[in-house]
MOPAC internal coordinates of N, CA, C and O (Angstrom, degrees):
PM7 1SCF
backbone

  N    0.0000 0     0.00 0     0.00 0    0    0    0
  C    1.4449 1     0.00 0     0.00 0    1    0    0
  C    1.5354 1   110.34 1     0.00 0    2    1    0
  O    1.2310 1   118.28 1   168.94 1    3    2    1
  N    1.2912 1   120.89 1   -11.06 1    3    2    1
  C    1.6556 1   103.69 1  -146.74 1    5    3    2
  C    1.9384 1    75.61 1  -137.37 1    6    5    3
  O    1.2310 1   125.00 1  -169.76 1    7    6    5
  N    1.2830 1   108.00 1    10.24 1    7    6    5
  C    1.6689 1    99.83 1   164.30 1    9    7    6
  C    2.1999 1    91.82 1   -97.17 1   10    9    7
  O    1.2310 1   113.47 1   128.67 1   11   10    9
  N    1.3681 1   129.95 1   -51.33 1   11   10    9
  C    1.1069 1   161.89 1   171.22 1   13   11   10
  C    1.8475 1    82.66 1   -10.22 1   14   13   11
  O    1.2310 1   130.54 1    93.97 1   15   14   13
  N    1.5931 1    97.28 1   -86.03 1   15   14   13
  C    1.3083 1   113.09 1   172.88 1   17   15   14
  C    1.0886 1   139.23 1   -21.86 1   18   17   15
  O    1.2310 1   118.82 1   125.45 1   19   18   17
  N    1.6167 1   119.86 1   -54.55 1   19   18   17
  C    1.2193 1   159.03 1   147.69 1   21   19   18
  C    1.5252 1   105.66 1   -24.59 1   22   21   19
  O    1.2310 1   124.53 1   125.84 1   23   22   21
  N    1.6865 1   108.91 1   -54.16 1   23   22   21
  C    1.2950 1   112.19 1  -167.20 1   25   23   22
  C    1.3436 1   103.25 1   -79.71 1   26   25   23
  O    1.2310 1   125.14 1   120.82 1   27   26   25
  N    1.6090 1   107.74 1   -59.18 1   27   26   25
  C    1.7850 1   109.72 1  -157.56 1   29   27   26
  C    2.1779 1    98.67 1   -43.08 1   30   29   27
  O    1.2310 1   128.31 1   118.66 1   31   30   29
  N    1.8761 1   101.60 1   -61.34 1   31   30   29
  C    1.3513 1   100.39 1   165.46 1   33   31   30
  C    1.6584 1   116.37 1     1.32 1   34   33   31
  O    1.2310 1   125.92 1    83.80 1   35   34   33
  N    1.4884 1   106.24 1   -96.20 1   35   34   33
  C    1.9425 1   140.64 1  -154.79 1   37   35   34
  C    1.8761 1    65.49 1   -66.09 1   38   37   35
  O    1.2310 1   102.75 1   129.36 1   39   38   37
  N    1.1641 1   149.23 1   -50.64 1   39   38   37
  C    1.6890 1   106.78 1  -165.99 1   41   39   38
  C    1.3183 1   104.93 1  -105.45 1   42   41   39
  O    1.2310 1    97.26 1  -147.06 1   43   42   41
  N    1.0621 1   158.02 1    32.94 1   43   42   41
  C    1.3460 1   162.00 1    62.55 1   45   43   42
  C    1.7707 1   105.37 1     4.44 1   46   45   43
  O    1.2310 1   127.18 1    93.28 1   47   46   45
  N    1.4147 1   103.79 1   -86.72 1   47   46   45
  C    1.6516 1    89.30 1   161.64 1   49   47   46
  C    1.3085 1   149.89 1    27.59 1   50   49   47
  O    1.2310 1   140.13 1    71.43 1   51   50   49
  N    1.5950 1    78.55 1  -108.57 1   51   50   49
  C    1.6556 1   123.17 1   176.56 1   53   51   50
  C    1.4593 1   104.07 1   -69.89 1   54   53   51
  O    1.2310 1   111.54 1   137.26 1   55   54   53
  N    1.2899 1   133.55 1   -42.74 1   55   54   53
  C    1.1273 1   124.93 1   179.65 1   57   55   54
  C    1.8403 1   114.86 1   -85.64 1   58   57   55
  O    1.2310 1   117.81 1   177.17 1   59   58   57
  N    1.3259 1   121.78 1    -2.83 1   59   58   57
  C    1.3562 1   118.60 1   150.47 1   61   59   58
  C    1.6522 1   109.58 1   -81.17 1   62   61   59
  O    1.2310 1   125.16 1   125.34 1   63   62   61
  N    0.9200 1   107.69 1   -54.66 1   63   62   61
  C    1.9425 1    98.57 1   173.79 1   65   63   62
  C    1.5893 1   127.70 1   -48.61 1   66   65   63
  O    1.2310 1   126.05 1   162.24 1   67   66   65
  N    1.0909 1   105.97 1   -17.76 1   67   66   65
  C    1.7575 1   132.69 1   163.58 1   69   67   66
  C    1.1402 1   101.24 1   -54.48 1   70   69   67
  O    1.2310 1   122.12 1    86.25 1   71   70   69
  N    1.4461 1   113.55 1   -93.75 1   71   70   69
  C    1.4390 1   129.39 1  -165.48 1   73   71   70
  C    1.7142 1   118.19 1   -41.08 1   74   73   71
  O    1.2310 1   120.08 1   -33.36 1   75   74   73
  N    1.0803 1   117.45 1   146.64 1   75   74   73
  C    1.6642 1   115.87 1  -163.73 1   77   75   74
  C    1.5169 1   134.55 1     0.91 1   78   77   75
  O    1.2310 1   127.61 1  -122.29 1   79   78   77
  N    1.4403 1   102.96 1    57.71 1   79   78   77
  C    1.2985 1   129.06 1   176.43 1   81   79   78
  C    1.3610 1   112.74 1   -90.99 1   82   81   79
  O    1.2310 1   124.98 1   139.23 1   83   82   81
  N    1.3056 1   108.04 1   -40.77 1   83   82   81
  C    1.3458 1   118.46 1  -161.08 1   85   83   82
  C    1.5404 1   106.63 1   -99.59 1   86   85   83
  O    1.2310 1   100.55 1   -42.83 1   87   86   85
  N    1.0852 1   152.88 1   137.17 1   87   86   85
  C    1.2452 1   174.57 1   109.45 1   89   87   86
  C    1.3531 1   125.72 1    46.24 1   90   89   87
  O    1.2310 1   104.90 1  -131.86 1   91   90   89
  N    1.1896 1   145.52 1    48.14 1   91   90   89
  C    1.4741 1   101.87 1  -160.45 1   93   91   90
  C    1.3815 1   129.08 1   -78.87 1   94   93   91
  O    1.2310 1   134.34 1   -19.49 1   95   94   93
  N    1.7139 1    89.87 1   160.51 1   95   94   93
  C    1.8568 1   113.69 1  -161.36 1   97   95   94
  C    1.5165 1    97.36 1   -80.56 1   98   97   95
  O    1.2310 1   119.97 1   -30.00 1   99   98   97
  N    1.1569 1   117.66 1   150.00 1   99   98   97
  C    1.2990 1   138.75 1  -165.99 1  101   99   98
  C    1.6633 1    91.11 1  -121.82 1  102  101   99
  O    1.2310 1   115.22 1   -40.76 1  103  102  101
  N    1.2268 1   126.67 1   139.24 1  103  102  101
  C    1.3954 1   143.61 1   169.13 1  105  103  102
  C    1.5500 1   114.45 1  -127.72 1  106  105  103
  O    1.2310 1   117.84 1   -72.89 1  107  106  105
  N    1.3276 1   121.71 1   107.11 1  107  106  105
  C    0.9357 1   138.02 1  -179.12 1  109  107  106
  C    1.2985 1   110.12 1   -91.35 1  110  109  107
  O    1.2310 1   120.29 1   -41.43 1  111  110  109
  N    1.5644 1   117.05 1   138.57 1  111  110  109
  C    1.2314 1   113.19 1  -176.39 1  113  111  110
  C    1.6950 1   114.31 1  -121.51 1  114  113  111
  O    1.2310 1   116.06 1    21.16 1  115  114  113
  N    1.2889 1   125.08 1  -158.84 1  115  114  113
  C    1.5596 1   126.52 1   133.54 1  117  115  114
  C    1.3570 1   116.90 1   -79.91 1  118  117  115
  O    1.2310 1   122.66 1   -35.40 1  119  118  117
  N    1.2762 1   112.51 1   144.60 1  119  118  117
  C    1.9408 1   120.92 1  -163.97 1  121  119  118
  C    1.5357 1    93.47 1   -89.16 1  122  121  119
  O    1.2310 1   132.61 1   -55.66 1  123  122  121
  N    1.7476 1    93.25 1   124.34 1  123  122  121
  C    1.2323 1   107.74 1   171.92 1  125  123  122
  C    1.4069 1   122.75 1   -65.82 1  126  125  123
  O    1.2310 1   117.48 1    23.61 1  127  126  125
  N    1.4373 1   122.41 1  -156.39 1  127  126  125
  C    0.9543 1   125.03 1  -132.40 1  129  127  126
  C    1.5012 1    89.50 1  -110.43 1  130  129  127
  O    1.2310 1   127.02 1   122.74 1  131  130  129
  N    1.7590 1   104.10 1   -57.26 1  131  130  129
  C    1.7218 1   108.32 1   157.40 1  133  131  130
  C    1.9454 1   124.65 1   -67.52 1  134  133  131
  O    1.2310 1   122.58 1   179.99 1  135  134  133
  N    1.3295 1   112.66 1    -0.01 1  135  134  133
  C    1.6961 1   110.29 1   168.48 1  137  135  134
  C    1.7037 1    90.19 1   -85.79 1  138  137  135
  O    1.2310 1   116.74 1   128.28 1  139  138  137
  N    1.2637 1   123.81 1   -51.72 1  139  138  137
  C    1.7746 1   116.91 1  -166.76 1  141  139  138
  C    1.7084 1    97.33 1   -73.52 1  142  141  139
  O    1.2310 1   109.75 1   148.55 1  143  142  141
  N    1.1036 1   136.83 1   -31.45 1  143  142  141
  C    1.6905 1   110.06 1   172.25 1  145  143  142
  C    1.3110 1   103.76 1   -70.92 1  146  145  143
  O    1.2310 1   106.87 1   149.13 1  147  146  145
  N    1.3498 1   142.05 1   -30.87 1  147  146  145
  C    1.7602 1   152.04 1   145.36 1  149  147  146
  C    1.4804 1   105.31 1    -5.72 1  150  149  147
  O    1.2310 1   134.38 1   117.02 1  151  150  149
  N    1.1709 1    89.79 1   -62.98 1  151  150  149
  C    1.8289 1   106.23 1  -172.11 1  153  151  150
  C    1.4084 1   118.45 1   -77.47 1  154  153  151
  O    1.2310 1   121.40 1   147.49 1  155  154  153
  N    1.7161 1   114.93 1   -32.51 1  155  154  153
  C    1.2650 1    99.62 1   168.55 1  157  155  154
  C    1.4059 1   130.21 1   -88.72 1  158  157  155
  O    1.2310 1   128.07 1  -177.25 1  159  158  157
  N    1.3216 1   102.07 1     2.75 1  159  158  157
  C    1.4362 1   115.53 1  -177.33 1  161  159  158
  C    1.5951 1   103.41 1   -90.22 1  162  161  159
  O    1.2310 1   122.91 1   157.60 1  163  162  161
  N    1.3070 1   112.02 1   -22.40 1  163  162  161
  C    1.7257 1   111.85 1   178.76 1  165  163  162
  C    1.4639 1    97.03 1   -93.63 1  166  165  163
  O    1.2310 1   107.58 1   113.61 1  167  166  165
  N    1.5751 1   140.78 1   -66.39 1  167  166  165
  C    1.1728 1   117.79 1  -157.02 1  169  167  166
  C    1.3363 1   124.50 1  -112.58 1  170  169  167
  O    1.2310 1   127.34 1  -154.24 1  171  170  169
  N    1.7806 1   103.48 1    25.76 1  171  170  169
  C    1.3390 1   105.14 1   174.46 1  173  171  170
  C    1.8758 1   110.40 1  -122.73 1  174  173  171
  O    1.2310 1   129.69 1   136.15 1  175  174  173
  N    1.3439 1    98.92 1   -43.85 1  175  174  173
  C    2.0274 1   111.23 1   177.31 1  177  175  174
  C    1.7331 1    92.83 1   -45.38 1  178  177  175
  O    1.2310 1   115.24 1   147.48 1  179  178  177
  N    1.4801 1   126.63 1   -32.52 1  179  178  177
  C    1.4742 1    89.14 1  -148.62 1  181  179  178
  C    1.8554 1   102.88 1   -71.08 1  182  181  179
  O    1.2310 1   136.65 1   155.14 1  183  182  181
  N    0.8321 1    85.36 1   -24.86 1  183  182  181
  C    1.7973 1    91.09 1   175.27 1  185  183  182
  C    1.2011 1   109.27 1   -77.49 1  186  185  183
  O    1.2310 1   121.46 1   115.18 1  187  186  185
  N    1.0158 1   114.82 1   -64.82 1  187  186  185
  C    1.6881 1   117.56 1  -154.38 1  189  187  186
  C    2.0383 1    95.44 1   -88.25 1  190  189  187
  O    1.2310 1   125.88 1  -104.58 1  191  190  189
  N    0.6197 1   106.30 1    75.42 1  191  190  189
  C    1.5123 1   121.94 1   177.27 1  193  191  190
  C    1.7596 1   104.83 1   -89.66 1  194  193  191
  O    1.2310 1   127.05 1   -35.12 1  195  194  193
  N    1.5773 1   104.03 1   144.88 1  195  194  193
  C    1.2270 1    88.28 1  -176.88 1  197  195  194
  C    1.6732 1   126.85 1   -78.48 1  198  197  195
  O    1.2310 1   120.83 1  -160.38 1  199  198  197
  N    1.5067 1   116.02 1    19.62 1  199  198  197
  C    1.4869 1   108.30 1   163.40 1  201  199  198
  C    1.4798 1   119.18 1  -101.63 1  202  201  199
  O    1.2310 1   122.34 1   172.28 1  203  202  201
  N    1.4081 1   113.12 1    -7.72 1  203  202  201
  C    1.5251 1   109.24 1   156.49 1  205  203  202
  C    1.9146 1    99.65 1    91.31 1  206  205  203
  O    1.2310 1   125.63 1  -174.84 1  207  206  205
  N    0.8311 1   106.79 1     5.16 1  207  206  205
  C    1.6990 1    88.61 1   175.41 1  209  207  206
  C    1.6374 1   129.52 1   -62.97 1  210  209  207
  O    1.2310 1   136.48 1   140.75 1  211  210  209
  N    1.3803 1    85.70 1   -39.25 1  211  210  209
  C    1.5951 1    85.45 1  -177.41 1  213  211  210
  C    1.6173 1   110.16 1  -104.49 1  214  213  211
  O    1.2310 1   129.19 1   151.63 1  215  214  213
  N    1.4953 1    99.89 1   -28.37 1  215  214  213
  C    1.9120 1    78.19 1   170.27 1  217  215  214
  C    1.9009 1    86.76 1  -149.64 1  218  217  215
  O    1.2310 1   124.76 1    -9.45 1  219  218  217
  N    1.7552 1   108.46 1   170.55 1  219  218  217
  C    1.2182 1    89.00 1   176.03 1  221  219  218
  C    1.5898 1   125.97 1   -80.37 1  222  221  219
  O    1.2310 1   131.51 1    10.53 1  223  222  221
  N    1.9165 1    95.38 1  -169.47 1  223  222  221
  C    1.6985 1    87.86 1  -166.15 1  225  223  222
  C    1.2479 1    97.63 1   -67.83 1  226  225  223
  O    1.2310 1   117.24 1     3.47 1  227  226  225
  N    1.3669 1   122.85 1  -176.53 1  227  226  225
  C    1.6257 1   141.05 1   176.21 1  229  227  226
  C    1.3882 1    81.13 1   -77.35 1  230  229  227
  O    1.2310 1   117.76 1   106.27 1  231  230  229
  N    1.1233 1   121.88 1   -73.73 1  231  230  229
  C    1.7963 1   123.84 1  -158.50 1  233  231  230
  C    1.7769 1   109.54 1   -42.37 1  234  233  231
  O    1.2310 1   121.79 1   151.04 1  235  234  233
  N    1.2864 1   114.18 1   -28.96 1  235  234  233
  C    1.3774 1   107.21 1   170.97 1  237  235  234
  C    1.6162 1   115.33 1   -79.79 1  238  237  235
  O    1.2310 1   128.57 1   125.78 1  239  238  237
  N    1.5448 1   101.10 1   -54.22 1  239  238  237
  C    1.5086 1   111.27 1   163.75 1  241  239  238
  C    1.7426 1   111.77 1   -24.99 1  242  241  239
  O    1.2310 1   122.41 1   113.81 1  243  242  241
  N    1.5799 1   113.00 1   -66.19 1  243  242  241
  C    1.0976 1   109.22 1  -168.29 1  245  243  242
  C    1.8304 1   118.05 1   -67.55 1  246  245  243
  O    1.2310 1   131.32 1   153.88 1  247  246  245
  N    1.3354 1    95.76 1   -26.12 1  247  246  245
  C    1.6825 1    97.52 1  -168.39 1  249  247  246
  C    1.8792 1    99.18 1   -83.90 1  250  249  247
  O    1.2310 1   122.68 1   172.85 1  251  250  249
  N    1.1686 1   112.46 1    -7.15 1  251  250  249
  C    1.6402 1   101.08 1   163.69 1  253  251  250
  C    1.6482 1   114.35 1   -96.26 1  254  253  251
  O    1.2310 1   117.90 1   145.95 1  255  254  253
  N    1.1708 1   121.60 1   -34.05 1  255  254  253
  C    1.1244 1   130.38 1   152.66 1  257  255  254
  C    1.8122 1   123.52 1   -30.24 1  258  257  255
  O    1.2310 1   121.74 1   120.24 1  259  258  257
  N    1.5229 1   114.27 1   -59.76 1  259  258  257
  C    1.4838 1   125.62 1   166.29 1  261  259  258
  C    1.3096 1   113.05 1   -65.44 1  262  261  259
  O    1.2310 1   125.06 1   131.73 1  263  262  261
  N    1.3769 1   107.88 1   -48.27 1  263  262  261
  C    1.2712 1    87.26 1   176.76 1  265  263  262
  C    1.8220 1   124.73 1   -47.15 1  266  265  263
  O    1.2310 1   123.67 1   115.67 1  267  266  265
  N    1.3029 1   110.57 1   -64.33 1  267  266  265
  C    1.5990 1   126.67 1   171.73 1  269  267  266
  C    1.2562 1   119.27 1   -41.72 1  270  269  267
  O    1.2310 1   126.17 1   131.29 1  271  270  269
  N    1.2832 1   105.74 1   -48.71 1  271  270  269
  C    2.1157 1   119.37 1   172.02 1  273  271  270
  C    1.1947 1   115.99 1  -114.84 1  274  273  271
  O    1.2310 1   117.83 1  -129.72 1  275  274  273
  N    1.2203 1   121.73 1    50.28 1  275  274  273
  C    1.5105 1   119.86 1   154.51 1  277  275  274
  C    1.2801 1   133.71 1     9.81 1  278  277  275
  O    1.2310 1   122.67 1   106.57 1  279  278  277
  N    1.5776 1   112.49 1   -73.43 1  279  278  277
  C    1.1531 1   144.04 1   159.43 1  281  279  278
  C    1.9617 1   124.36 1   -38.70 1  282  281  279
  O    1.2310 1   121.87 1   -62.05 1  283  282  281
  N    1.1897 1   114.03 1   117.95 1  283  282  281
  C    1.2680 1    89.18 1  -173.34 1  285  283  282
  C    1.7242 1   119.08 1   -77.75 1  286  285  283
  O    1.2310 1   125.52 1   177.09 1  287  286  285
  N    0.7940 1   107.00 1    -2.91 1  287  286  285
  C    1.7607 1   114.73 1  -175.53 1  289  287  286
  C    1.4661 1    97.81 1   -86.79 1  290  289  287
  O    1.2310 1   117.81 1   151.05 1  291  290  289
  N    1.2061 1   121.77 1   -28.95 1  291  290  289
  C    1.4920 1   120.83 1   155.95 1  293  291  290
  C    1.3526 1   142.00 1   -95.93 1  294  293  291
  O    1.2310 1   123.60 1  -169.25 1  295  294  293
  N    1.2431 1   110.69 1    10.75 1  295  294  293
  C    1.6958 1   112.71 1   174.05 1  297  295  294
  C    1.7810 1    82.08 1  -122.39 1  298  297  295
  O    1.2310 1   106.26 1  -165.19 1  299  298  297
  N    1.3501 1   143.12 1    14.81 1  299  298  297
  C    1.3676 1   129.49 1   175.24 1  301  299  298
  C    1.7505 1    82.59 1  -109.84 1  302  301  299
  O    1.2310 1   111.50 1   121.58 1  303  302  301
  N    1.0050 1   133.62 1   -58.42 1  303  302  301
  C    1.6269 1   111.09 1   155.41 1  305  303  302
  C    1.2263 1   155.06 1   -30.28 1  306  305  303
  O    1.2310 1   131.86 1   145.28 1  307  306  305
  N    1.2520 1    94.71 1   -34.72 1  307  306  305
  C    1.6444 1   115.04 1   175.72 1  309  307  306
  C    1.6061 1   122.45 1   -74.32 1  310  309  307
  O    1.2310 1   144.11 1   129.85 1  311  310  309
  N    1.3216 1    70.76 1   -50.15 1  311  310  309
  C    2.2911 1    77.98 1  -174.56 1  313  311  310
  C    1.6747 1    95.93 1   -95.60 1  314  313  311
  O    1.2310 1   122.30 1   167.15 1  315  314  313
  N    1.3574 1   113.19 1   -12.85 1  315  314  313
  C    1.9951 1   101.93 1   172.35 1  317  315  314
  C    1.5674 1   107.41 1   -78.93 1  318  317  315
  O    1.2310 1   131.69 1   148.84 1  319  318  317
  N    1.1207 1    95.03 1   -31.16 1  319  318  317
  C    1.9518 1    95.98 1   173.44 1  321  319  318
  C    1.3682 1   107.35 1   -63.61 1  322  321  319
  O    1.2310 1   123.40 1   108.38 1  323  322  321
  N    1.3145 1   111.08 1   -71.62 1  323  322  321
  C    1.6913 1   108.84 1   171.18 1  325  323  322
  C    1.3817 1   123.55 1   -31.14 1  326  325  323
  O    1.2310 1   116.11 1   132.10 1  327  326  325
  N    1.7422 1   124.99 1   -47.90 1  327  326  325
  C    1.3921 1   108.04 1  -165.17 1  329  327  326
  C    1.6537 1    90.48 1   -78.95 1  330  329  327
  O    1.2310 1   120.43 1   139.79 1  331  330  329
  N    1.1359 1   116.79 1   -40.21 1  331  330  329
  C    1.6889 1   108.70 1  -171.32 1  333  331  330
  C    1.2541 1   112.31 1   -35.36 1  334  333  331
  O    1.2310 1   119.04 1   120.05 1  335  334  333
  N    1.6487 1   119.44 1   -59.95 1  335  334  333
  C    1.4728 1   118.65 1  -148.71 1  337  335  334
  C    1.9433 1    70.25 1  -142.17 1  338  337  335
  O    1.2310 1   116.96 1   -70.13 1  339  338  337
  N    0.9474 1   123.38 1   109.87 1  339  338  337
  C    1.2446 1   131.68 1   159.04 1  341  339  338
  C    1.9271 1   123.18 1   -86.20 1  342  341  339
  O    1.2310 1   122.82 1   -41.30 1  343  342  341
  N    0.9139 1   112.20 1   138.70 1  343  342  341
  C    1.8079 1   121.99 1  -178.03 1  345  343  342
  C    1.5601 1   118.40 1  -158.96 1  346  345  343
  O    1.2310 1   126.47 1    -6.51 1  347  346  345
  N    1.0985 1   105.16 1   173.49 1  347  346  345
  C    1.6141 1   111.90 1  -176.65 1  349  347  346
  C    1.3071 1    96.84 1   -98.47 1  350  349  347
  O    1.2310 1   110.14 1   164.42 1  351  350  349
  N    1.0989 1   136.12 1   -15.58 1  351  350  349
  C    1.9642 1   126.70 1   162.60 1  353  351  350
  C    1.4603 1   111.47 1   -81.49 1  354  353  351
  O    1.2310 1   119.44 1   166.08 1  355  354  353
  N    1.2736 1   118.68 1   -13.92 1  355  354  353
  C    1.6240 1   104.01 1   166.21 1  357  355  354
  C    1.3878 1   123.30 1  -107.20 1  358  357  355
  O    1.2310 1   127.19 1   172.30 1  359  358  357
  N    1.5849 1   103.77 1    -7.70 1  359  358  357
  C    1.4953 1   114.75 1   166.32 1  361  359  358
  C    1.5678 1   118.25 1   -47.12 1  362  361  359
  O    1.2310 1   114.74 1   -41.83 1  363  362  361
  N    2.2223 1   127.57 1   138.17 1  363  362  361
  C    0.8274 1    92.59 1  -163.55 1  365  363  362
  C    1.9725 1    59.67 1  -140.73 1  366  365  363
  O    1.2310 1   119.10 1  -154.99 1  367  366  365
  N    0.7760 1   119.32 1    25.01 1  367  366  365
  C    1.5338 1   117.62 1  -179.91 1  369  367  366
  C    1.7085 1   117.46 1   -88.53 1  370  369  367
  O    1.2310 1   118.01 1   -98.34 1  371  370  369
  N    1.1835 1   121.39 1    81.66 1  371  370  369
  C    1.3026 1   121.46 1  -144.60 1  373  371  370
  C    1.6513 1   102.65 1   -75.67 1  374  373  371
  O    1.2310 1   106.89 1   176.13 1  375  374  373
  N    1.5096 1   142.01 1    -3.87 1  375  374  373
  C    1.8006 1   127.90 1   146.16 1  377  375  374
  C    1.2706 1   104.38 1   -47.90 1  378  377  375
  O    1.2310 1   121.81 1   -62.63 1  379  378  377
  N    1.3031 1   114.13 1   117.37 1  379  378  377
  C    1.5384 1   140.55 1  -173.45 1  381  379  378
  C    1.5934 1   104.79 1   -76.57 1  382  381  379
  O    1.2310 1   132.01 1   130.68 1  383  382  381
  N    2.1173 1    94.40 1   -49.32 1  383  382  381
  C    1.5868 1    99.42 1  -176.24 1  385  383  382
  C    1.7680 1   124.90 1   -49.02 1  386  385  383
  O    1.2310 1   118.26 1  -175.95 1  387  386  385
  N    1.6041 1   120.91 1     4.05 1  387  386  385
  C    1.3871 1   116.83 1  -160.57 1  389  387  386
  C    1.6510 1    80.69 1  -109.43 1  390  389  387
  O    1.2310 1   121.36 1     0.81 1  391  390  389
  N    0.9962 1   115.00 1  -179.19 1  391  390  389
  C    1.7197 1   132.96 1   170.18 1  393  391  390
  C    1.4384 1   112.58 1  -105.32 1  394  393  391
  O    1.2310 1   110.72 1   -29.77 1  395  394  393
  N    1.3937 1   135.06 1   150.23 1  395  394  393
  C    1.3794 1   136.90 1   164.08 1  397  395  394
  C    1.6438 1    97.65 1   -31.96 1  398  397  395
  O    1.2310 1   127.34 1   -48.89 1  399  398  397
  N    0.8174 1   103.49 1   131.11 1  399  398  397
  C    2.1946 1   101.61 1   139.16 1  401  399  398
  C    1.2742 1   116.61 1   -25.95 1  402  401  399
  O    1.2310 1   108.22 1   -79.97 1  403  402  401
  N    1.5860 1   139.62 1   100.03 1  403  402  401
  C    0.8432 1   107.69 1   131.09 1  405  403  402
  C    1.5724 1   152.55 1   -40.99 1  406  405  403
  O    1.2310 1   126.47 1   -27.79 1  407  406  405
  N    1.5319 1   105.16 1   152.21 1  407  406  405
  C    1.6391 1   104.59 1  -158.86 1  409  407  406
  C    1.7822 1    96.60 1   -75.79 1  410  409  407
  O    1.2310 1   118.34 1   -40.60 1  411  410  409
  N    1.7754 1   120.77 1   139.40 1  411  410  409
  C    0.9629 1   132.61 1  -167.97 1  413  411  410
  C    1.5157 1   118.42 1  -108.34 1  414  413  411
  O    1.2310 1   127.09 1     2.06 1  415  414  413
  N    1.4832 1   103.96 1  -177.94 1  415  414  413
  C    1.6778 1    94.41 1   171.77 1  417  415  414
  C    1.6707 1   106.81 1  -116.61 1  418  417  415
  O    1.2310 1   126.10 1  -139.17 1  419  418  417
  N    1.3506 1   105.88 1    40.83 1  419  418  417
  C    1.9556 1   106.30 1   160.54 1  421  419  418
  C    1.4269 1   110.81 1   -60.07 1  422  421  419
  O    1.2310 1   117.74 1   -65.59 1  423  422  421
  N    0.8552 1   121.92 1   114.41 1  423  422  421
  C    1.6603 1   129.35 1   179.12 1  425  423  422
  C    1.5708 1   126.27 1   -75.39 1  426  425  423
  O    1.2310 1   136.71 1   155.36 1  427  426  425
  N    1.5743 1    85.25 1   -24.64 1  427  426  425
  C    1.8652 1   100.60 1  -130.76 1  429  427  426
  C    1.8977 1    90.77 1  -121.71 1  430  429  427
  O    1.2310 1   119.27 1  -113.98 1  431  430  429
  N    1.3449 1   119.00 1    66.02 1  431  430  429
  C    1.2575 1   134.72 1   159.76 1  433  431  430
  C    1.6513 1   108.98 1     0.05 1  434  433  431
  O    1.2310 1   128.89 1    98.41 1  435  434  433
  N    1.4039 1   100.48 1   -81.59 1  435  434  433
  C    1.5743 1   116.39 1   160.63 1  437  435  434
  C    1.3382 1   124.38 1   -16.94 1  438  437  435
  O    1.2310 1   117.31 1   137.81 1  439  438  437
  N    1.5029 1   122.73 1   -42.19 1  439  438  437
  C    1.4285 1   114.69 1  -149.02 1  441  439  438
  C    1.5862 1    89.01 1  -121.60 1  442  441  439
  O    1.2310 1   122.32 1   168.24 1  443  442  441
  N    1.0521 1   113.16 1   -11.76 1  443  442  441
  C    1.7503 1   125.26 1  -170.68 1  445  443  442
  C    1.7045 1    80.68 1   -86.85 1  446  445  443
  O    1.2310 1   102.91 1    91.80 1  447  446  445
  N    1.0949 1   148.96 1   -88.20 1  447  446  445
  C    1.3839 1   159.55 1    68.81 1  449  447  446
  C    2.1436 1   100.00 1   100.69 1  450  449  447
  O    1.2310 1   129.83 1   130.09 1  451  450  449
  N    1.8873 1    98.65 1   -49.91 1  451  450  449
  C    1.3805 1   105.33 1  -166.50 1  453  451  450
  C    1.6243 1    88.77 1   -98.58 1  454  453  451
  O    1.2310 1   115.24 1   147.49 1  455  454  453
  N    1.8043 1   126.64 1   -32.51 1  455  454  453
  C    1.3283 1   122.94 1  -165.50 1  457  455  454
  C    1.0567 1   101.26 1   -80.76 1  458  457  455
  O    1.2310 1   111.20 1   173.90 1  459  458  457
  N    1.3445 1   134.18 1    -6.10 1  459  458  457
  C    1.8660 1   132.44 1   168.49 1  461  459  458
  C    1.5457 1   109.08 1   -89.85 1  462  461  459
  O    1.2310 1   126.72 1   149.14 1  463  462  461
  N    0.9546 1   104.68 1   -30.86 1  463  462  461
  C    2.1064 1   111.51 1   161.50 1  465  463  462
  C    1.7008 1   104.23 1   -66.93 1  466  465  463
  O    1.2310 1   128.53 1   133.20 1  467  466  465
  N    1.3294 1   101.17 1   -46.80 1  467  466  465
  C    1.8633 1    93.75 1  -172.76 1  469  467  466
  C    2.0211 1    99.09 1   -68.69 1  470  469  467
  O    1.2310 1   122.08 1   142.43 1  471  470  469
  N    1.1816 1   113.62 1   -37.57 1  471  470  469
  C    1.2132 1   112.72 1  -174.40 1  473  471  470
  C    1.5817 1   110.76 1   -47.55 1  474  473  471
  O    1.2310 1   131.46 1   107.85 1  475  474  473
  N    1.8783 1    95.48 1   -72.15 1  475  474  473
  C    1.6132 1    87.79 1  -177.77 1  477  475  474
  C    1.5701 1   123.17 1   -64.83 1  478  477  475
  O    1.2310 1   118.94 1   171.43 1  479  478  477
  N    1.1815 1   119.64 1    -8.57 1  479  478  477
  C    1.5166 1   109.83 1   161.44 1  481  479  478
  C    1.4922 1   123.28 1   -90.49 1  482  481  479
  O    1.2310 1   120.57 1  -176.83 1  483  482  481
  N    1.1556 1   116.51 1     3.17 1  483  482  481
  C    1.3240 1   101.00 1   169.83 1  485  483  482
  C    1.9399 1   107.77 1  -125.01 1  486  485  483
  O    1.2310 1   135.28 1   -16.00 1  487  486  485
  N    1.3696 1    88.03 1   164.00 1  487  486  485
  C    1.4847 1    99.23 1  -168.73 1  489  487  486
  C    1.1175 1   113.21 1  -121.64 1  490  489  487
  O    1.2310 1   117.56 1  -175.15 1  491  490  489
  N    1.4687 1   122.25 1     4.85 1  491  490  489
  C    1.3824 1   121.80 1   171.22 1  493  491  490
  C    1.7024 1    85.23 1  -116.41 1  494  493  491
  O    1.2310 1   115.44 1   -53.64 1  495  494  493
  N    1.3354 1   126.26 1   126.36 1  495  494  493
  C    1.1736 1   134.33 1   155.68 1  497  495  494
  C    1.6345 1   108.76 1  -134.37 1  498  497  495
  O    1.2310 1   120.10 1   180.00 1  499  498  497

């Protein structure tokens, strides 16, 4: 009986030293499809809202944009260059009344890069 004891004990133990000892692994992926509407809904709606006061809508943004870059490998260039490094020589949004973009803190090329792909494919923004 008192070897029994001995045992259940040492795996009692061992099986508390198990349990959240170990680390957890983080798996990083490519940002889906719902993390990049995530993102444009955090660092692009707060401006571009659909009544336009402070900057214009996306939906206008985008429909001057298509028009000019047709192509999607070129309007995901066009307006990803712009939000990166924004200026009044690459501006192609012809309402005068808004201001350039100020220059931002998007870091992440990539994800600026996937929210101009989510843009021109979607039509509800």
């Amino acid at each position: 009986m008192f070897s029994f004891v001995i045992l259940l004990l040492t795996v009692l133990v061992l099986m508390s030293f198990s349990t959240n000892t170990h680390k957890q692994t983080r798996v990083y992926t490519k940002p889906t499809q719902v993390s990049i509407k995530a993102y444009y809904v955090k660092q692009c709606t707060f401006c571009h809202r659909t009544n336009g006061k402070v900057a214009p809508q996306m939906q206008k943004i985008k429909k001057v944009y298509k028009q000019k870059f047709p192509a999607s490998e070129d309007f995901i260039e066009a307006l990803s260059g712009f939000v990166i490094k924004p200026s009044p020589q690459k501006r192609i949004f012809p309402d005068k009344s808004y201001e350039t973009m100020p220059e931002n803190m998007f870091h992440n090329d990539q994800k600026i890069k996937a929210v101009a792909l989510y843009i021109y494919n979607n039509s509800n923004l």
